[in-house]
DSSP file (Angstrom, degrees, kcal/mol; ACC not computed):
  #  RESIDUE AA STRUCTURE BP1 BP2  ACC     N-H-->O    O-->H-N    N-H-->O    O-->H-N    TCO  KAPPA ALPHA  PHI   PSI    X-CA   Y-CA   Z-CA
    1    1 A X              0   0    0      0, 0.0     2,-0.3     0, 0.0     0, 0.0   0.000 360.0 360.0 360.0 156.7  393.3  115.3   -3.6
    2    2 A X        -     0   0    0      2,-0.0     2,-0.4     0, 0.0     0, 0.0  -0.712 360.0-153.0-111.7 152.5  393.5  115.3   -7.3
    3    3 A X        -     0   0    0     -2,-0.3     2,-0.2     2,-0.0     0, 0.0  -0.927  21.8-122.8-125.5 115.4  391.8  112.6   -9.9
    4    4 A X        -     0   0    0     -2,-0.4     2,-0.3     1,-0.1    -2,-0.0  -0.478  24.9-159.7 -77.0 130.6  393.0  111.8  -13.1
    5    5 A X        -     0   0    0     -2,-0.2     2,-0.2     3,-0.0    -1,-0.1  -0.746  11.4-141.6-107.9 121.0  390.2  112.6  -15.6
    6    6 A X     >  -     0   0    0     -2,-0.3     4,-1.9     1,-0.1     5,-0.3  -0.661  34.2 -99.3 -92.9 179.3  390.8  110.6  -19.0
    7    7 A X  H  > S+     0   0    0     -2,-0.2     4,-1.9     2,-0.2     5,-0.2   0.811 122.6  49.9 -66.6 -19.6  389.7  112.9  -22.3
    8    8 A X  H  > S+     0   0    0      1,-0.2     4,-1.5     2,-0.2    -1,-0.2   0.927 108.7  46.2 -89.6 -56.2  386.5  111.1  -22.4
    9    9 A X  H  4 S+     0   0    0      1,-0.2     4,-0.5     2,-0.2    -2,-0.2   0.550 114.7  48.3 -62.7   4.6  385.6  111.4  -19.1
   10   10 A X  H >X S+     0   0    0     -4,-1.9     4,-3.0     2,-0.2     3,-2.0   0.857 100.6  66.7 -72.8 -71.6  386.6  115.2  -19.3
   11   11 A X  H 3< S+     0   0    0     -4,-1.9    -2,-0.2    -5,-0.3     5,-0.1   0.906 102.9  48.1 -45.3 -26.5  384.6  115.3  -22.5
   12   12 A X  T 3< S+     0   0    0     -4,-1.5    -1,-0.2    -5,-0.2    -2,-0.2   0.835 115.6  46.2 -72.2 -29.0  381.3  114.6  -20.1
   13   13 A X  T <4 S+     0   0    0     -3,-2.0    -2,-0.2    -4,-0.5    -3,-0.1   0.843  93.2  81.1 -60.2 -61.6  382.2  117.0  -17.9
   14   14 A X     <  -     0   0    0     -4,-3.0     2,-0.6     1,-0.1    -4,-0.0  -0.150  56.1-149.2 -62.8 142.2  383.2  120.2  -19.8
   15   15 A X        -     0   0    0      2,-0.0     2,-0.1     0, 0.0    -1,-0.1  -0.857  18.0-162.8-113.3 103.5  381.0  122.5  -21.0
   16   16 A X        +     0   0    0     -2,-0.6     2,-0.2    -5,-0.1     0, 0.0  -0.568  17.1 170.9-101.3 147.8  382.8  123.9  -24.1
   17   17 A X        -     0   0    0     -2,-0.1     3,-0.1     1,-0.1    -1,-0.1  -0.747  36.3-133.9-135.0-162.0  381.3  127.3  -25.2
   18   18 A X  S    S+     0   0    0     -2,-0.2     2,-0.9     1,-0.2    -1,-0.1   0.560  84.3  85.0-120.6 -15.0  382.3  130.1  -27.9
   19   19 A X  S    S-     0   0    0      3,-0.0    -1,-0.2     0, 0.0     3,-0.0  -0.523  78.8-135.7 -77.7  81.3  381.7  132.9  -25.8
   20   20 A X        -     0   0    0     -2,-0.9    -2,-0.1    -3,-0.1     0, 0.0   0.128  34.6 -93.6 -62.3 178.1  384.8  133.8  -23.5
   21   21 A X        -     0   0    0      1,-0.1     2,-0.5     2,-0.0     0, 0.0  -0.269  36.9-113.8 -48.7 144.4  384.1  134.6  -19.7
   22   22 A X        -     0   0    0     -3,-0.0     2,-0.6     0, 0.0    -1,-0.1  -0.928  29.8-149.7 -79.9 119.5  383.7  138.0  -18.7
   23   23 A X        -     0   0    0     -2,-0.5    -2,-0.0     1,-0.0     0, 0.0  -0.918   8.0-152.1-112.3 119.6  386.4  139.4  -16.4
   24   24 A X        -     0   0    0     -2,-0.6     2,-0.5    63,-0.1    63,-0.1   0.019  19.4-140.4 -49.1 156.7  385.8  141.9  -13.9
   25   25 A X        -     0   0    0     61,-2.7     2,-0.7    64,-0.0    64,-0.5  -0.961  10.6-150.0-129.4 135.3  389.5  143.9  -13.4
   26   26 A X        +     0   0    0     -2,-0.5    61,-0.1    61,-0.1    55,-0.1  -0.771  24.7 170.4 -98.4  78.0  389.8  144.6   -9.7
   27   27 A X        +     0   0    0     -2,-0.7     2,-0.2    54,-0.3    56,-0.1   0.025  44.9 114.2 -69.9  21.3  391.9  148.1   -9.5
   28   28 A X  S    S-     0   0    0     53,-0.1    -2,-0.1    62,-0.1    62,-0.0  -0.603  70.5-138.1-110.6 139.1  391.3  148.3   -6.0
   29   29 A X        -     0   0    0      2,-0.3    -2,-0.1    -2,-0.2    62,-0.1   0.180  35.3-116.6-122.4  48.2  393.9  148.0   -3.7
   30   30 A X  S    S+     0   0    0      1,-0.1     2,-0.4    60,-0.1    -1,-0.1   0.295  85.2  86.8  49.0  24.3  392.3  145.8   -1.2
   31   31 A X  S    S-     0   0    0     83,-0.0     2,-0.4    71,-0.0    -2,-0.3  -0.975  84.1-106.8-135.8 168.0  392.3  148.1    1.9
   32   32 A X    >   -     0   0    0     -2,-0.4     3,-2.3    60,-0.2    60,-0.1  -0.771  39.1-101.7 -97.3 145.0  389.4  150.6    2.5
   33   33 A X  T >> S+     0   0    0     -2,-0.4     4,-4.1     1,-0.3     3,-1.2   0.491 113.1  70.4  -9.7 -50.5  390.3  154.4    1.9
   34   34 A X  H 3> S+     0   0    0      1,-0.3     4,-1.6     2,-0.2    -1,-0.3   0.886  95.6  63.4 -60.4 -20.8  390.8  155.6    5.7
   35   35 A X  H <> S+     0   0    0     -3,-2.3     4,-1.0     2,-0.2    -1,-0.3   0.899 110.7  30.5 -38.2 -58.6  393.8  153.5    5.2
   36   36 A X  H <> S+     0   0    0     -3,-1.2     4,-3.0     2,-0.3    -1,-0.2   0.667 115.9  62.7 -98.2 -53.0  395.2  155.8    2.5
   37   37 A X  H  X S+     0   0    0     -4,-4.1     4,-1.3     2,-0.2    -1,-0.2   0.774 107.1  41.6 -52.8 -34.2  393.6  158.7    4.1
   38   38 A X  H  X S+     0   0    0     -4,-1.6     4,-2.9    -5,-0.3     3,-0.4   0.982 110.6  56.3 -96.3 -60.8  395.7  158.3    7.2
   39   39 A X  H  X S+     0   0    0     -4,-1.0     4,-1.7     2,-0.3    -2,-0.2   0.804 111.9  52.9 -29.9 -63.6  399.1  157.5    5.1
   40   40 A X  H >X S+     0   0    0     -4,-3.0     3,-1.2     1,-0.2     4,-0.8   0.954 102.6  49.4  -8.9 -93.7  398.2  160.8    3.5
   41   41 A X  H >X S+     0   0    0     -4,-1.3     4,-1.1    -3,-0.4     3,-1.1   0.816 110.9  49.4 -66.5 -31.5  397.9  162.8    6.3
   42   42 A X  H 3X S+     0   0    0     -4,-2.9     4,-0.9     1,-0.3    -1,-0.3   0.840 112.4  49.6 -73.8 -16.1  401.4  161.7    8.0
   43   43 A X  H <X S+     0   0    0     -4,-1.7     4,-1.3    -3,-1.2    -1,-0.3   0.795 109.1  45.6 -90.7 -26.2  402.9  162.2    5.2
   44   44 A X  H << S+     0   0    0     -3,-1.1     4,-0.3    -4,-0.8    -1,-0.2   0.526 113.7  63.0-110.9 -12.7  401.5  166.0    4.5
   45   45 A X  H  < S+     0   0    0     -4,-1.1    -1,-0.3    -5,-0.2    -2,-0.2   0.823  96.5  48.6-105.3   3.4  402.4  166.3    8.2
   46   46 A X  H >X S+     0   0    0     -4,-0.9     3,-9.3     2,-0.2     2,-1.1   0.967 112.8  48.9 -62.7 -89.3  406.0  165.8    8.1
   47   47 A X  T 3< S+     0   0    0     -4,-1.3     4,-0.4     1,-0.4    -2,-0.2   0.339 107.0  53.1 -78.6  19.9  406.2  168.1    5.7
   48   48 A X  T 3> S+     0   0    0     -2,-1.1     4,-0.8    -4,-0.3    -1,-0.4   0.335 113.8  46.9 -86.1 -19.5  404.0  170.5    7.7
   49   49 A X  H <> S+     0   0    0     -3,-9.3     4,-1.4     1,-0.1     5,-0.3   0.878 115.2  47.0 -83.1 -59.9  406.6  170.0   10.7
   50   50 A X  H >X S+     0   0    0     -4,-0.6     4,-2.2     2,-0.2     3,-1.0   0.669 110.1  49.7 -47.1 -41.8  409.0  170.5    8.4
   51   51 A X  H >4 S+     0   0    0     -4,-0.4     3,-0.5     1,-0.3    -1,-0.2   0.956 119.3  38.5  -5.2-103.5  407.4  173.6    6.8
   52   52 A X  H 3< S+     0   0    0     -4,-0.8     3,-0.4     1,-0.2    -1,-0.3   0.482 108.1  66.9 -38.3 -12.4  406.9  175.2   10.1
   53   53 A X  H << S+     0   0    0     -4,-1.4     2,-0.7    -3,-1.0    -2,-0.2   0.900 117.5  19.0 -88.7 -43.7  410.4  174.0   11.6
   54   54 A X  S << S-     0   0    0     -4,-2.2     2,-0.5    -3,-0.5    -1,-0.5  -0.907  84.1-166.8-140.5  99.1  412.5  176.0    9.4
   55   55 A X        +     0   0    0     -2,-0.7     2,-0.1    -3,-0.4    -3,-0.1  -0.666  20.3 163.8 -83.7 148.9  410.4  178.7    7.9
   56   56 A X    >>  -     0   0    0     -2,-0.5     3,-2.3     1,-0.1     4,-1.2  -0.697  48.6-132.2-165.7 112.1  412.1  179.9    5.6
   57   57 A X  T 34 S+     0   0    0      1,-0.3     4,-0.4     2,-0.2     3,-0.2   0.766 108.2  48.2 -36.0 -38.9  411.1  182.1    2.6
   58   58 A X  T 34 S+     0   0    0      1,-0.2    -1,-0.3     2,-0.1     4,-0.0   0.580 106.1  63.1 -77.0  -6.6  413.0  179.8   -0.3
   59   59 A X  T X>>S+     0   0    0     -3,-2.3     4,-2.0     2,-0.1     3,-1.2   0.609  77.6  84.4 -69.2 -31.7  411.4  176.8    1.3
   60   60 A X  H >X5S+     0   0    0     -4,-1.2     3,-4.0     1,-0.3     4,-2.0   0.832  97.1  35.8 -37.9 -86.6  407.8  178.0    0.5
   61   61 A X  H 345S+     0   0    0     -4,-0.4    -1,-0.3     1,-0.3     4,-0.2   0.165 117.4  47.3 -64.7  14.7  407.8  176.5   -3.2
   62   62 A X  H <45S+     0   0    0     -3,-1.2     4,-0.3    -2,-0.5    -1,-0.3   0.098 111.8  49.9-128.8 -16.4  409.7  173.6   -2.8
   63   63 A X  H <X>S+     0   0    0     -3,-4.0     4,-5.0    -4,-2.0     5,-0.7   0.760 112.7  51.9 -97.4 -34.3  407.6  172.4    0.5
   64   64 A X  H  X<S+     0   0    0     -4,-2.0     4,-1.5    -5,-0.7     5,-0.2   0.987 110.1  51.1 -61.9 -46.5  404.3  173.2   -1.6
   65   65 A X  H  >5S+     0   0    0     -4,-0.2     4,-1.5    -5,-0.2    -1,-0.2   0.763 103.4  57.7 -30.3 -35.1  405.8  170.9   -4.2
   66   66 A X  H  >5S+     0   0    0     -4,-0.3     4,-4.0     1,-0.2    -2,-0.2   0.949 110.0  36.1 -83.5 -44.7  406.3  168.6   -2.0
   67   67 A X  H  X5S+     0   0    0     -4,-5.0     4,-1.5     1,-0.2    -1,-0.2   0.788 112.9  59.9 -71.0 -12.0  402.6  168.0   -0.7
   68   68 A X  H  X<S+     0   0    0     -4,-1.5     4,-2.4    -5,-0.7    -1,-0.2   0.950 107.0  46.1 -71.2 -35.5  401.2  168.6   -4.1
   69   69 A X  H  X S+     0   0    0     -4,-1.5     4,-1.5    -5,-0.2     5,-0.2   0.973 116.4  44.9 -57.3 -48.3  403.5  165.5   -5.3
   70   70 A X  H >X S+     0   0    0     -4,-4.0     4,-2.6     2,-0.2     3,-1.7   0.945 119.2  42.4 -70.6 -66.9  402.3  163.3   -2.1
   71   71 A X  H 3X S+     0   0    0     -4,-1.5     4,-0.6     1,-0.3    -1,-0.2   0.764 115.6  49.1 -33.6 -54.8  398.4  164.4   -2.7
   72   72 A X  H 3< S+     0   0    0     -4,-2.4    -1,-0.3     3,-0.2     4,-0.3   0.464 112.4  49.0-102.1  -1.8  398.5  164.0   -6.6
   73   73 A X  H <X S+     0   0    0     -3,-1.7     4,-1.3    -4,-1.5    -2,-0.2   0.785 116.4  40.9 -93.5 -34.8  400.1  160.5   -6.4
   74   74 A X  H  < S+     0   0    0     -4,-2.6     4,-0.3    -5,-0.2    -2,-0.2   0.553 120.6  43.7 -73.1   8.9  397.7  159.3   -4.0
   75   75 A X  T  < S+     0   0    0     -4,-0.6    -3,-0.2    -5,-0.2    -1,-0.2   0.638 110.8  53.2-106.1 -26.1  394.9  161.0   -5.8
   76   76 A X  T >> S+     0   0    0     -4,-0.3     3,-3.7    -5,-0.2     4,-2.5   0.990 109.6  48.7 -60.0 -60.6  396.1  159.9   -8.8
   77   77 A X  H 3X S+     0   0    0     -4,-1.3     4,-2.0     1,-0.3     5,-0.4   0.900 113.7  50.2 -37.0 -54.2  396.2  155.9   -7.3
   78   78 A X  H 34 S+     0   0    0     -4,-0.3    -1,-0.3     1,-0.2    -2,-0.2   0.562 104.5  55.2-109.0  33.0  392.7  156.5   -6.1
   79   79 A X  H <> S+     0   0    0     -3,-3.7     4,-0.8    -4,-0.1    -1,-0.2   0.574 109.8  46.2 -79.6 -24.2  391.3  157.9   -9.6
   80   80 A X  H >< S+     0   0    0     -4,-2.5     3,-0.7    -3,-0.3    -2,-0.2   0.864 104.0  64.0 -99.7 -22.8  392.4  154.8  -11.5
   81   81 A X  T 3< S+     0   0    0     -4,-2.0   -54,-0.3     1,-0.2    -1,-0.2   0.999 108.7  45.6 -47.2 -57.9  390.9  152.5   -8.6
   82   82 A X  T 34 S+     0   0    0     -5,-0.4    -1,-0.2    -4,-0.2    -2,-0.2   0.605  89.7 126.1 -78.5  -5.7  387.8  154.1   -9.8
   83   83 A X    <<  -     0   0    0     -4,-0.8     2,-0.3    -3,-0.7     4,-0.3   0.494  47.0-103.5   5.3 140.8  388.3  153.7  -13.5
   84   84 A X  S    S+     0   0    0      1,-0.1     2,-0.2     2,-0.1    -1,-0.0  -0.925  72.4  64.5-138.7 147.4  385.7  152.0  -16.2
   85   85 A X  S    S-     0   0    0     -2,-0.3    -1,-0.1   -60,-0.1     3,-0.1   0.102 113.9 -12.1-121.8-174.9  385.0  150.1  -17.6
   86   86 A X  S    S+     0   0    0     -2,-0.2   -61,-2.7     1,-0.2     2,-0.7   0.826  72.3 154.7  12.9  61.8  384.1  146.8  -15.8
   87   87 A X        +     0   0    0     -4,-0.3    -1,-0.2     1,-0.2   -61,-0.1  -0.843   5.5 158.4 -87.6  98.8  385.5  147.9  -12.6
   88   88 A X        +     0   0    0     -2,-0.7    -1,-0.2   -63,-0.4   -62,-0.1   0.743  37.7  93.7 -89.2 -13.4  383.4  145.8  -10.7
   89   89 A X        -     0   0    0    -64,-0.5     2,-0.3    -8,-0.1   -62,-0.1  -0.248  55.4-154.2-107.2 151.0  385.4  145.7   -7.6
   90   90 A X        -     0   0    0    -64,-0.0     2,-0.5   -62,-0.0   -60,-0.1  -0.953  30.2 -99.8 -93.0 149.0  385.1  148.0   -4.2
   91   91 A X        -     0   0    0     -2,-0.3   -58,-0.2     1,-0.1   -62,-0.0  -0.666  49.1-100.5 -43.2  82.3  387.3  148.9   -1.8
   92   92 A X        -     0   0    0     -2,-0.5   -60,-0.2   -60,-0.1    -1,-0.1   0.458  35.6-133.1 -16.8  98.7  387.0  146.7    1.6
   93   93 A X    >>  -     0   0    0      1,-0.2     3,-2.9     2,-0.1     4,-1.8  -0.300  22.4-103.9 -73.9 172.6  385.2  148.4    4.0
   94   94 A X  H 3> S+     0   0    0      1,-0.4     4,-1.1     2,-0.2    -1,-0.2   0.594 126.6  51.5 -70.9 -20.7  386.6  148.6    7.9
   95   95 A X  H 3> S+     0   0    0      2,-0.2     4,-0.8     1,-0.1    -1,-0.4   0.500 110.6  46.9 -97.4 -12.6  383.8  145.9    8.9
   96   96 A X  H <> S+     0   0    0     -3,-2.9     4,-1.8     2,-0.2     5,-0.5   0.528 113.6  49.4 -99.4 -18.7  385.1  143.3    5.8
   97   97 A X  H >X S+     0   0    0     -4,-1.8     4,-2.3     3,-0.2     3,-1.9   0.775 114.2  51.5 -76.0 -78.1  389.0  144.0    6.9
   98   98 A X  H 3< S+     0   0    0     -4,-1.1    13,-0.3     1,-0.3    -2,-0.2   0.453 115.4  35.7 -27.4 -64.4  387.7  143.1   10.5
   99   99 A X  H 3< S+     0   0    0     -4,-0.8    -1,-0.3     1,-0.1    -2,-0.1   0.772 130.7  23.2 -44.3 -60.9  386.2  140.2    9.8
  100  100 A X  H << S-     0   0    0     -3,-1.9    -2,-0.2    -4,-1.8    -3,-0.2   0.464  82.3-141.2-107.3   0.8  388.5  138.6    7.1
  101  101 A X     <  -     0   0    0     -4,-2.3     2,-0.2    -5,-0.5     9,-0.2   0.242  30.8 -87.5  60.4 148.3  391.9  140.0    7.3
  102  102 A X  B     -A  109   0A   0      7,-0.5     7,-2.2     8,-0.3     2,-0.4  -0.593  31.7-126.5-104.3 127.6  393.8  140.7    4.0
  103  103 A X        +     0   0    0      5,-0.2     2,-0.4    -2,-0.2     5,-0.2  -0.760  39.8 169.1 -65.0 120.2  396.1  137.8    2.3
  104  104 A X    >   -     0   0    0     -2,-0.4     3,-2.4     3,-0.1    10,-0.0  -0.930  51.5 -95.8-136.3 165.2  399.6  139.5    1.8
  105  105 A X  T 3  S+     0   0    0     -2,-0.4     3,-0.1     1,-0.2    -1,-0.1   0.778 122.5  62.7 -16.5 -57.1  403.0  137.2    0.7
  106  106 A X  T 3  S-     0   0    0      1,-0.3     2,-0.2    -3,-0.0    -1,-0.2   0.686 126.0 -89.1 -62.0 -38.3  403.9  137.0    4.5
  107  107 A X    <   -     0   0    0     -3,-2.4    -1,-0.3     2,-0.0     2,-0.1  -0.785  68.9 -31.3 131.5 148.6  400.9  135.1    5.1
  108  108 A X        -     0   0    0     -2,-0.2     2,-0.3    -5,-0.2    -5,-0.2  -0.414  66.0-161.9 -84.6 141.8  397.0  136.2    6.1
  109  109 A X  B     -A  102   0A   0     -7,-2.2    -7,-0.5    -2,-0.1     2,-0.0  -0.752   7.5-129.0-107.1 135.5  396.9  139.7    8.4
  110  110 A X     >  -     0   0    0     -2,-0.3     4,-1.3    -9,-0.2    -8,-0.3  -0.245  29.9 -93.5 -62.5-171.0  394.6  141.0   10.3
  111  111 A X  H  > S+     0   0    0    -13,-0.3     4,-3.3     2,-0.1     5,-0.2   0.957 124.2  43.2  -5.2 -85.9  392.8  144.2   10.8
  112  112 A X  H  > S+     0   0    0      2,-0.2     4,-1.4     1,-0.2    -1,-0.1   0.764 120.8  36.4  -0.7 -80.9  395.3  145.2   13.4
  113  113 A X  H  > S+     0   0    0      2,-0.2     4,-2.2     1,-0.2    -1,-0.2   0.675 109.6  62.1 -96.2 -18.0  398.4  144.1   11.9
  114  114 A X  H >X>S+     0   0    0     -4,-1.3     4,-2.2     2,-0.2     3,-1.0   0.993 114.6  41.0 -61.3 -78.5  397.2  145.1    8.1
  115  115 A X  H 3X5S+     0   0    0     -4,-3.3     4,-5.2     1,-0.3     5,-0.3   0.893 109.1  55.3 -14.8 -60.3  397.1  148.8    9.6
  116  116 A X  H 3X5S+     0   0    0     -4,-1.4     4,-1.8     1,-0.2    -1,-0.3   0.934 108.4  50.9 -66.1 -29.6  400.3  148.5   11.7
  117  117 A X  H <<5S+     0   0    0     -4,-2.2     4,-0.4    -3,-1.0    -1,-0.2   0.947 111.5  46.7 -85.7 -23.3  402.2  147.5    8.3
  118  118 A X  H  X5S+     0   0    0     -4,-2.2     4,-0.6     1,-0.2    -2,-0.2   0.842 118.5  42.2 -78.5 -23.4  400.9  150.6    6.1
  119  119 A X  H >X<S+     0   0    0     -4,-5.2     4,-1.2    -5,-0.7     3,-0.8   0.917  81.1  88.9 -84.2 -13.4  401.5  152.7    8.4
  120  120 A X  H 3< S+     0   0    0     -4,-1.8     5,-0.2    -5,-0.3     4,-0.2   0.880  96.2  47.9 -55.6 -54.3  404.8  151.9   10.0
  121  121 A X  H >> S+     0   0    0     -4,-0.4     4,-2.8     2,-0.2     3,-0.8   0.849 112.3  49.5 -19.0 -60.8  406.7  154.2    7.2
  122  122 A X  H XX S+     0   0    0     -3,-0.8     4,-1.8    -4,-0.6     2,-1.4   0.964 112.8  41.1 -47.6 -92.5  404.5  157.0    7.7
  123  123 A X  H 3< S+     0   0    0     -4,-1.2    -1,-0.3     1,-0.3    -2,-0.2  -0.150 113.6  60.1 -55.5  21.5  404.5  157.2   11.3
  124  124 A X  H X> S+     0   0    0     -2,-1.4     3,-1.7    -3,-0.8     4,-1.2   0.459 111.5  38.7 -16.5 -82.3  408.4  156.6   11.0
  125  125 A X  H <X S+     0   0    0     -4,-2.8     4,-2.0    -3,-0.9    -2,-0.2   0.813 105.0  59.2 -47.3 -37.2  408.9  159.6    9.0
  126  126 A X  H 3X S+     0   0    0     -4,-1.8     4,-0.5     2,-0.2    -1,-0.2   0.793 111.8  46.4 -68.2 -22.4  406.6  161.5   10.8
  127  127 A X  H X4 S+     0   0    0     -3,-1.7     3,-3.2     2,-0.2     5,-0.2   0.867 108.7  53.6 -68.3 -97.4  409.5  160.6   14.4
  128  128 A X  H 3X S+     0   0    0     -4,-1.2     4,-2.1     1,-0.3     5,-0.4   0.263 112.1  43.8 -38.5 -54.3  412.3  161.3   12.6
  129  129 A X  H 3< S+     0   0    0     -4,-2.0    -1,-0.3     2,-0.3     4,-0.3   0.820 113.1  50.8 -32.0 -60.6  410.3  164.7   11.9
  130  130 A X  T <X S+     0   0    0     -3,-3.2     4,-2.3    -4,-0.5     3,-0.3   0.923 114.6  45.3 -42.9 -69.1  409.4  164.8   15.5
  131  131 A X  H  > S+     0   0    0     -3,-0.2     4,-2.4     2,-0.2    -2,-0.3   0.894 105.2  52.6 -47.5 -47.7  413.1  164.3   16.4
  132  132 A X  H  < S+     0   0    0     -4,-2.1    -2,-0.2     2,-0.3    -1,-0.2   0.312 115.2  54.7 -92.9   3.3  415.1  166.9   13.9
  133  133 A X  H  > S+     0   0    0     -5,-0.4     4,-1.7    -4,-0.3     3,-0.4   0.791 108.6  42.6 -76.8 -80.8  412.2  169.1   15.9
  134  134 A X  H >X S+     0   0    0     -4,-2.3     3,-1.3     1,-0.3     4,-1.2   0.883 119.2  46.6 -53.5 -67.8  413.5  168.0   19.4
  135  135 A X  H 3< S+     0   0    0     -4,-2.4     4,-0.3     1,-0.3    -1,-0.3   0.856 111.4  48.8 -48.8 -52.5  417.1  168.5   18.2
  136  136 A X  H 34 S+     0   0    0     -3,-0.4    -1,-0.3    -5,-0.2    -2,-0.2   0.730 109.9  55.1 -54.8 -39.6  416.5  171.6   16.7
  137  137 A X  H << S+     0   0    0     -4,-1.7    -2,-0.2    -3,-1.3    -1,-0.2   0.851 113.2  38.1 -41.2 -60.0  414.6  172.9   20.1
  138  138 A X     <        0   0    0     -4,-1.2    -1,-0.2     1,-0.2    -2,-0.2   0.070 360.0 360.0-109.6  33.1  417.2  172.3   22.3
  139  139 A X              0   0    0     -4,-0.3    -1,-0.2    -5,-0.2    -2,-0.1   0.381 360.0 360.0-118.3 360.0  420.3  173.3   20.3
């Protein structure tokens, strides 16, 4: 419940100084690395099915493009996490997701369900891959 403070009792309170707060900046993007790692790898392995589905010489430089992009934005992402100055922050390790579960828009997550929502894209893309395989097999 809230208490209305008049300016004098406020003035007893407050501790006025000249010095502002230090603030950390937290560039961290509140899931630990295997997360990211995994997100990665489905992504590098679609376009390893694809690669491999339809070799094809003109495909070469355009499939190497393609993983270079996915590697050097998620390498990029976890260079500026690690930034200074006064990055105080770390990444959550697998035993701090476990434990507190992640705050998202939707509403507080677990472990579990934090996983199951970064990955569901990946591991989407990575079916449809899987499929335009199986189509490709038996036609």
């Amino acid at each position: 419940m809230s208490k209305y403070l008049s300016q004098e009792d406020l003035q007893d309170i407050a501790v006025v100084t000249d010095t502002p707060a230090r603030t950390g900046i937290d560039r961290n993007f509140g899931l630990p690395g295997g997360l990211y790692v995994a997100t990665v790898g489905l992504y590098l392995g679609f376009i390893g099915l694809m690669a491999a589905l339809f070799l094809n010489p003109e495909l070469a430089i355009p499939m190497v493009l393609f993983a270079g992009f996915v590697v050097f934005a998620f390498g990029l992402a976890g260079y500026w996490a690690k930034m200074k100055p006064d990055n105080d922050s770390a990444p959550m390790s697998w035993g701090q997701l476990a434990a507190r579960g992640i705050d998202t828009l939707s509403g507080r997550l677990t472990a579990g369900e934090a996983a199951i929502q970064v990955l569901t894209l990946p591991v989407l893309i990575l079916g449809w891959g899987l499929a335009v395989a199986a189509v490709v097999a038996f036609t």
